[in-house]
N, C-alpha and C positions, 0 to 999 in steps of 0.2 A: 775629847779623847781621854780615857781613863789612865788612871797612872799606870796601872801593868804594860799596856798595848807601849807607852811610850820607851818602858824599860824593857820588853820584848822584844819591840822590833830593835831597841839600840844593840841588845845581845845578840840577837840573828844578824843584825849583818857584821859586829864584830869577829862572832864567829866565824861567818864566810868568809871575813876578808882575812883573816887570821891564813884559814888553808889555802884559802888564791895568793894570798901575799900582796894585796891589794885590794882598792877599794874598785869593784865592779861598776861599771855605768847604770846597773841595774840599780846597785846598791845605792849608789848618790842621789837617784831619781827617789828610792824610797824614801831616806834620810831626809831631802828637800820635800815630799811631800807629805811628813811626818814633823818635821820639827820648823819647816820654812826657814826665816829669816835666822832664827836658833841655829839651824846646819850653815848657814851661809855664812854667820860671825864667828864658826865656831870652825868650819874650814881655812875660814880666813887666816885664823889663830894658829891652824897649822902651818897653813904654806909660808907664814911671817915667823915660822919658828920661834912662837910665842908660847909654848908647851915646855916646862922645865921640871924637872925631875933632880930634887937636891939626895944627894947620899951624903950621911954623915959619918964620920970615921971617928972612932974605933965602935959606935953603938951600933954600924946599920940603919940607923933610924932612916925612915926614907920620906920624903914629905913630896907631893906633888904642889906645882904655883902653875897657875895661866896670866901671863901679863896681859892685864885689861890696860882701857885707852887711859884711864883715872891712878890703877893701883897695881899692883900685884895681889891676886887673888887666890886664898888657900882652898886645898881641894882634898877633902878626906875622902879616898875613893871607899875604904868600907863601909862608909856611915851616908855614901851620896850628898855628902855635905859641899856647899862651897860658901864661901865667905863675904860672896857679891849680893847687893841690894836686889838684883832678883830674885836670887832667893831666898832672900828674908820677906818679898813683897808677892812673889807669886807663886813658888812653891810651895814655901809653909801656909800661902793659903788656898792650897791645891787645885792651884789655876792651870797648873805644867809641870811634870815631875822633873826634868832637869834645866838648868840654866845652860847657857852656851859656852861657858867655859868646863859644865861637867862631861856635854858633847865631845869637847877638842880633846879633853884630859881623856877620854875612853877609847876615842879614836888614836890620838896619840899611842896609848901604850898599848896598843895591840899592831898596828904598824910600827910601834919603834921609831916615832916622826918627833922627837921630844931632846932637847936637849940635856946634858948631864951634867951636873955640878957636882963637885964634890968639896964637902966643908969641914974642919974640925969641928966634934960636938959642943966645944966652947960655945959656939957661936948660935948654935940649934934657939936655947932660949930668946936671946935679943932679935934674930929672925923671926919667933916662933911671935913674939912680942909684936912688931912690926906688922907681919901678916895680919896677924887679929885685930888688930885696930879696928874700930867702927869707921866706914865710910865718912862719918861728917860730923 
């Protein structure tokens, strides 16, 4: 599967689900037979409301995290970036264009299915510190 077709179909059905206000049964079948076990870790991730969405005060600064089973994993939605061993190991070596926590974070925030935190920017660095951590 080429990387476009994987980041196309994740926009089409964000999109549709954005104007249904919901993820269609159509949509799920796609998703699972687009990204398999990827959508099923990455569902998971939602309905365990493992999707969080920090706001920082007074900067705005907004950081997305998906708590994985190991860490909490950063998620730079402009840049498709996440911070998990998959994709240092399969993405970058353009086996899959996103990992299962960049699925949950996209779905997330187009349902609104994410939690919200709100933090002093004090604190942005020593998080920001923490997240990036190398797995091991």
């Amino acid at each position: 599967m080429s990387e476009n077709s994987e980041i196309d179909i994740i926009n089409a059905v964000c999109q549709e689900a954005k104007k249904e206000g919901k993820l269609t049964g159509k949509n799920l079948t796609r998703l699972y037979e687009t990204f398999g076990q990827r959508f099923t870790r990455a569902f998971e991730a939602l309905k365990e409301g493992r999707v969080k969405k920090y706001n920082f005060k007074p900067s705005g600064r907004i950081v997305w995290i998906v708590v994985g089973k190991e860490r909490d994993y950063l998620i730079m939605q402009e840049a498709e970036f996440c911070s998990c061993d998959d994709f240092y190991f399969r993405v970058l070596d353009k086996e899959i264009h996103l990992c299962y926590h960049l699925i949950a974070q996209k779905l997330a925030k187009i349902l609104e299915w994410y939690e919200t935190i709100e933090e002093h920017d004090e604190l942005y660095d020593s998080l920001m510190n923490e997240w990036k951590k190398p797995t091991h």
